[in-house]
ZAMARGU-4260 file (C-alpha; in steps of 0.2 Angstrom, whole numbers, plus 5000, padded with zeros to 4 digits):
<rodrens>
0) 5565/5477/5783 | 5553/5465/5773 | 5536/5473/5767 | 5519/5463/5764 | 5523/5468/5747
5) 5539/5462/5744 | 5534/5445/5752 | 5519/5444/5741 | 5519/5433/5727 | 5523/5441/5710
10) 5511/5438/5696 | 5519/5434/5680 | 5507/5435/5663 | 5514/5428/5648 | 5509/5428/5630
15) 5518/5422/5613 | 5509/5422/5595 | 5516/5421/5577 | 5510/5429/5560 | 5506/5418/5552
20) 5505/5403/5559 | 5519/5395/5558 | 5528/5411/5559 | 5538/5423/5567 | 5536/5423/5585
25) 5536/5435/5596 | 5531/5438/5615 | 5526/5449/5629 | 5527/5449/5647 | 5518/5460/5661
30) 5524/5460/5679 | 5516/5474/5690 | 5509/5481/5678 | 5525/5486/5668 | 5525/5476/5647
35) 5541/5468/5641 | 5538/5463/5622 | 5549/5453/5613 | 5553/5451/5594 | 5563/5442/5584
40) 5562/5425/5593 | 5564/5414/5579 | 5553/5405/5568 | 5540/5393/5574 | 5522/5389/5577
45) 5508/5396/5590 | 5515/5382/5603 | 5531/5388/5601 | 5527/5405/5604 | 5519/5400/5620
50) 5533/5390/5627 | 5546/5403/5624 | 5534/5416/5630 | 5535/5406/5647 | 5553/5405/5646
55) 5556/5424/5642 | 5542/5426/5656 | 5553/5415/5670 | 5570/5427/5662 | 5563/5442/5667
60) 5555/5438/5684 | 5573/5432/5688 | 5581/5447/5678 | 5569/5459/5690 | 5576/5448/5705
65) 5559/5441/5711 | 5559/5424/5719 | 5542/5419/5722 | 5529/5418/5706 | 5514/5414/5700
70) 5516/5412/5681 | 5498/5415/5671 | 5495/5414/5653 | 5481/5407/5642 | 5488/5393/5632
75) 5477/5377/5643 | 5491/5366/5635 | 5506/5376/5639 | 5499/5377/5655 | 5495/5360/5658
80) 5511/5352/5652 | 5522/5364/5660 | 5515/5365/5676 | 5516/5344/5676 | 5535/5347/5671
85) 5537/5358/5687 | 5528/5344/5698 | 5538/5329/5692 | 5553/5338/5689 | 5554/5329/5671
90) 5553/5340/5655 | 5547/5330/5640 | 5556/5339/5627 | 5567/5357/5626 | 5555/5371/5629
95) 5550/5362/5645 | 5568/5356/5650 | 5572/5377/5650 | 5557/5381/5661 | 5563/5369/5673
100) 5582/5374/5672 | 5574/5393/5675 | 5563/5388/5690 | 5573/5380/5699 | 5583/5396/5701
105) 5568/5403/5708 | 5563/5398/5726 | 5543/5397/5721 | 5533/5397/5704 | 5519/5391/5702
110) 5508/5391/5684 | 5490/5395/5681 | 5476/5396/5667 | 5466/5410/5664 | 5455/5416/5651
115) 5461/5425/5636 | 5452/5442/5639 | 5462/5442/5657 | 5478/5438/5651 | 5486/5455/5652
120) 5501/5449/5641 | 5488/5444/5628 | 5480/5460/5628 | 5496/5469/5628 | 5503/5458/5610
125) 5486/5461/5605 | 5487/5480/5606 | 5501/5478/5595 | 5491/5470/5577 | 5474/5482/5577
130) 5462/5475/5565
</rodrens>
């Protein structure tokens, strides 16, 4: 038997950073309230960071088996260029082409921006650097 809450859309928060910048990037991801972090993903810069963020975001949703998602992170452009990729079904360059080859194994995600201090992701990678 299906619940509301196995029906309901998964929200999926994402963030990637590197230190420095361009740098080593790493990643997290929360989904119901549970953090996935992620080192060691290479060299790059802050942009990079957030695509593969995404991409490590859309890996997990699918590694926890969920279908239907709602992708949230903080990066406006990220955000704007991705979710313009999912619409057209068109990715411009690599990091897009694999959000678009993940997706489409899912049977919904959607993308939206929020503001930095929601982002739950950020917050979490933050966590990791105190000042």
């Amino acid at each position: 038997m299906e619940t509301s809450k196995s029906r309901s859309r998964a929200k999926v928060y994402f963030d990637g950073g590197c230190r420095p910048n361009p740098g080593a990037i790493e990643a997290a991801v929360v989904i119901r309230g549970v953090t996935y972090l992620f080192d060691d993903l290479g060299q790059g810069t802050n942009s990079d960071a957030e695509w593969l963020a995404l991409i490590c975001a859309l890996r997990q949703a699918l590694a926890l088996g969920l279908e239907d998602i709602v992708l949230i992170g903080d990066a406006r452009e990220i955000i704007d260029h991705a979710g313009e990729a999912l619409r057209a079904g068109q990715a411009p360059h690599a990091h897009a082409a694999a959000v678009l080859d993940l997706a489409k194994q899912l049977s919904g995600a959607r993308i939206r921006w929020i503001k930095r201090g929601q982002n739950l992701a950020g917050i979490a990678l933050a966590a990791r650097h105190p000042r």
